[in-house]
C-alpha positions, 0 to 999 in steps of 0.5 A: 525471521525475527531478525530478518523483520527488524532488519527491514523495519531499521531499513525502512526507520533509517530512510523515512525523512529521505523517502520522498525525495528518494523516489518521488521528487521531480529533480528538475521541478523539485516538486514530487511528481515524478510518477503523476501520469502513474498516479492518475492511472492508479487512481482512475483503475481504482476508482475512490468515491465520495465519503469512502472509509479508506485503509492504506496499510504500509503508507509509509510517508504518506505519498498517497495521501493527498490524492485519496483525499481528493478523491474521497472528498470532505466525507470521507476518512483515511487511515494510514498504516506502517509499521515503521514508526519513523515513516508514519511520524513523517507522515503525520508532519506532512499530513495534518488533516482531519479525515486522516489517523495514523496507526503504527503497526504490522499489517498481519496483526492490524486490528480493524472493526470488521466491515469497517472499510470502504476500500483497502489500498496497499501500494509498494509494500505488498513484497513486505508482508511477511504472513501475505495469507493471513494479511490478506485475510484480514484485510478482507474481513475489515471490508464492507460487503461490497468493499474493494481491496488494491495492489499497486506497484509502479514496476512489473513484478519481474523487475520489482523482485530483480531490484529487491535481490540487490538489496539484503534486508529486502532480498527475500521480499518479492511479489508471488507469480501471478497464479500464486497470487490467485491462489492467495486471494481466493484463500482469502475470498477475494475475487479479482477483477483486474489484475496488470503485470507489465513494465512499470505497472503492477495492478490488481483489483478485488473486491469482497467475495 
């Protein structure tokens, strides 16, 4: 497991200047806004609100950066979470704002005041967490009493998993069935109250039981 875990992480560290190009860049426009109608329907199903405490744990180099501040205004405060130490320096180059604080560190071991989190966003990186039970349970004690936790991929969990199996430091990275994925969340007293599978779209909403 250990090494199966540096693996991923040397994979991640190795792509992290490139990773907005890589998925992002628009190759006509150049600009990085080759999933913006995915964006838009991402942000309108989460619904971010004014001075939201916002936690985007495996951030990577920060894609959801500019649009969560939009979205929780000059009150609000973001804190971008990665394990990968080379993606959150990309981050903080691209992302000089003062509402955003970066932390280094794997989400099981993430240490956040409880009921410190408006909201907990963890977009393509869900597959990665290699304790999803205890992730998840403390992502739900960091949230406020009515405070909403996301997970979002822009890929239906069937093709997210079949891209991962070509690749050998993820292969074994995949995103539970969706009766699994229930399970998970009410282990961890989380109540769904949106959860979409389908071609280029993943979606689940919960909030704090």
């Amino acid at each position: 497991m250990m090494q199966r875990d540096l693996a991923r992480k040397a994979f991640f560290n190795e792509r992290a200047e490139q990773w907005m190009d890589m998925w992002y860049k628009d190759d006509e426009t150049g600009a990085y806004t080759r999933h913006d109608k995915a964006f838009m329907r991402l942000f309108s199903l989460m619904d971010l609100r004014e001075g939201d405490t916002v936690l985007d744990v495996g951030c990577g180099s920060g894609v959801l950066v500019p649009y969560i501040l939009k979205a929780i205004g000059p009150g609000g405060t973001l804190t971008e979470v990665d394990y990968a130490e080379k993606m959150i320096e990309e981050n903080r180059r691209r992302h000089a704002d003062p509402r955003v604080q970066f932390v280094v560190a794997r989400a099981d071991e993430l240490e956040v005041e409880e009921g410190s989190v408006s909201a907990v966003i963890c977009f393509s990186c869900f597959p990665h967490f290699q304790n999803k039970a205890e992730t998840l349970a403390g992502l739900q004690r960091a949230l406020t009493p009515d405070g909403r936790l996301f997970i979002a991929h822009f890929d239906s969990s069937e093709d997210l998993n079949a891209h991962h199996r070509k690749h050998e430091c993820v292969m074994h990275d995949h995103l539970p069935d969706a009766a699994d994925m229930r399970r998970l969340m009410e282990e961890a007293r989380l109540t769904v109250e949106d959860f979409i599978d389908e071609k280029g779209f993943y979606f689940i909403a919960a909030r704090k039981a």
